[in-house]
C-alpha positions in Angstrom: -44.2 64.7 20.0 -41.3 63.8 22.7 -38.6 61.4 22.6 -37.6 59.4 25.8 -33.7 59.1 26.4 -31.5 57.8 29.4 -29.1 60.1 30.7 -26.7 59.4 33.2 -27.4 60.4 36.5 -24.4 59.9 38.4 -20.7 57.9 38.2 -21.2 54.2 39.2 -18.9 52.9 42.1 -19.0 49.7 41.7 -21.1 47.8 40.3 -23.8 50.1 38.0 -27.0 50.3 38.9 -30.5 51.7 38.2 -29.7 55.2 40.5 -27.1 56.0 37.9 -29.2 56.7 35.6 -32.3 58.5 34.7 -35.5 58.9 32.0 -36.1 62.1 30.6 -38.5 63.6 28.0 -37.1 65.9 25.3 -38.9 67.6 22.4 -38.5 65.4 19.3 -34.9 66.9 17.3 -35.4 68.5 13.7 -32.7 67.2 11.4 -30.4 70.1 10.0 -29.0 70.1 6.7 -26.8 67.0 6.3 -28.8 64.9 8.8 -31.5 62.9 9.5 -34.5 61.8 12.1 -33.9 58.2 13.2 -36.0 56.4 15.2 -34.0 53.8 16.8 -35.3 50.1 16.8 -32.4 48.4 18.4 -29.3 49.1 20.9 -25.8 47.8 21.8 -24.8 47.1 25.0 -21.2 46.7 25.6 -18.3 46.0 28.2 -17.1 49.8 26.9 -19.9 51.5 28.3 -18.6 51.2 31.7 -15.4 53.2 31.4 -17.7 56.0 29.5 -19.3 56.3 32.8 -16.5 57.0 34.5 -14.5 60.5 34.6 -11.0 59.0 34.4 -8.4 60.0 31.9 -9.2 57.7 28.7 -8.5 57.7 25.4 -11.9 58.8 24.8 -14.1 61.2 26.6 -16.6 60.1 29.1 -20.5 60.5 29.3 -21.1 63.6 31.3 -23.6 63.9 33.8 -26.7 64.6 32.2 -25.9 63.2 29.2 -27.6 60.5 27.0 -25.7 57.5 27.4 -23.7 56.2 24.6 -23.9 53.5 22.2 -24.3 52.6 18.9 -28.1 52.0 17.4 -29.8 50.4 14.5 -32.7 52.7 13.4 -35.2 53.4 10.9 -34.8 57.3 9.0 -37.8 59.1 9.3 -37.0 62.7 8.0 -33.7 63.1 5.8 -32.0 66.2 4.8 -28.9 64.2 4.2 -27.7 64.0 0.5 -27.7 60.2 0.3 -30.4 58.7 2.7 -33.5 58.7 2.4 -37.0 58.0 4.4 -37.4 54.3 5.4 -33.6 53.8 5.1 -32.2 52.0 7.9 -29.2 53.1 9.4 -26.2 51.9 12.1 -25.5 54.9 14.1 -24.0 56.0 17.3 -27.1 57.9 18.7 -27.2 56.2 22.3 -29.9 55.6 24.4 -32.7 57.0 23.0 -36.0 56.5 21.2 -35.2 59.5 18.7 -32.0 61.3 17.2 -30.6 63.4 15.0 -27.0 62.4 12.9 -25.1 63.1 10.3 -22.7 60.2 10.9 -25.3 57.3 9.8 -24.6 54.0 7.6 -27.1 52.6 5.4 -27.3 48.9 5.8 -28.7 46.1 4.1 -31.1 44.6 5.8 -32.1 41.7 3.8 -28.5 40.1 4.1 -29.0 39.8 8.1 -31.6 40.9 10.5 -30.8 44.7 11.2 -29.9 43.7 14.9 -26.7 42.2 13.9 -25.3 44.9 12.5 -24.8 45.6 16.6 -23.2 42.1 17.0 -21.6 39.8 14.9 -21.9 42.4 11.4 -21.3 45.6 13.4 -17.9 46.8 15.6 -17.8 43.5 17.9 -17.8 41.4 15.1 -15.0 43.5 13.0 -12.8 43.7 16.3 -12.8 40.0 16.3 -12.3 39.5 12.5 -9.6 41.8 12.5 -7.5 41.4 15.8 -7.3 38.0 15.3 -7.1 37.4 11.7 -4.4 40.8 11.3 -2.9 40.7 14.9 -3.2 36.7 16.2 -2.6 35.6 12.5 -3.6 31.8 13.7 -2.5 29.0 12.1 -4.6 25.8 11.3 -3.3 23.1 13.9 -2.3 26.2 16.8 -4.4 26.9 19.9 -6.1 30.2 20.6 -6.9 31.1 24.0 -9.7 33.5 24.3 -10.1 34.9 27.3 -13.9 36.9 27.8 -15.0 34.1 25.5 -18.5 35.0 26.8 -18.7 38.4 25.5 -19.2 40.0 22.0 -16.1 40.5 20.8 -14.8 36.8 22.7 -17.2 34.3 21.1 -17.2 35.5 17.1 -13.2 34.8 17.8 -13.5 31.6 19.3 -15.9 30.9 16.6 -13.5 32.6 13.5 -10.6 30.4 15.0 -12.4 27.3 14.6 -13.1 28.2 10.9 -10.1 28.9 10.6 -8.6 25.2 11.5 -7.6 26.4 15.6 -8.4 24.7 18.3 -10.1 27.1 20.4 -10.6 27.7 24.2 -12.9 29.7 25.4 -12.3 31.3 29.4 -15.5 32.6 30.7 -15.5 34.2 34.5 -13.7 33.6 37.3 -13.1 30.9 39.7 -16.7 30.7 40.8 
């Protein structure tokens, strides 16, 4: 049994596109001790993923060349050797773009408070960015105004929607002049 994956094929200029990256085939990965087979079900795409391509000083390394791409998934655990998961759990991990992967580094969550495919979005790191910047660094008042520019995005529209909640008026920018 194989395992599909993107890798990236070369660095974007511009704008990304198809060419950058490419499909490969890889034997399906054995999980060593402390790890387990996922098969992932569901995949985040973010504004992040962009600067990963790149090979410009960052506070985080890039994506090589040749690479699988990065990104947190949402899978189901098919083979465990990890102490406390277990077949059929399923997991939020950062396994990237890939129909098969190996981890130690794998969060149970509980899919019968939300479909699984949240834990991507609004339950997962673009919702807790949003919670936390603006409820810990904003610190909004009921009656003030919160601008929120990228109000389109992941990260943008739970705050617009958190500052509303939260008795803000909120406004939303979304592109450019056009």
């Amino acid at each position: 049994m194989t395992s599909q994956r993107i890798v990236l094929a070369s660095r974007p200029v511009g704008t990304v596109s198809e060419e950058n990256f490419r499909i490969e085939e890889a034997p399906l990965p054995k999980p060593a001790e402390g790890e387990v087979l996922v098969r992932n079900l569901w995949l985040s795409l973010d504004p992040y993923m962009r600067g990963r391509m790149s090979d410009a000083k960052s506070y985080v390394k890039g994506v090589e060349i040749g690479e699988v791409m990065v990104g947190q998934t949402v899978g189901e655990v098919l083979e465990s050797r990890h102490p406390k998961l277990a077949v059929g759990d399923t997991v939020l991990t950062q396994l990237g773009w890939q129909h098969y992967g190996c981890t130690k580094d794998a969060t149970r969550i509980d899919s019968s408070r939300a479909p699984p495919s949240y834990y991507l979005g609004l339950m997962g790191m673009p919702g807790l960015t949003a919670y936390f910047g603006l409820k810990e660094l904003g610190q909004p008042k009921a009656g003030e105004t919160v601008v929120v520019s990228a109000a389109s995005g992941a990260v943008g529209s739970v705050v617009g929607q958190l500052a509303k909640i939260w008795g803000a008026r909120a406004v939303g920018i979304a592109g450019g002049r056009e």
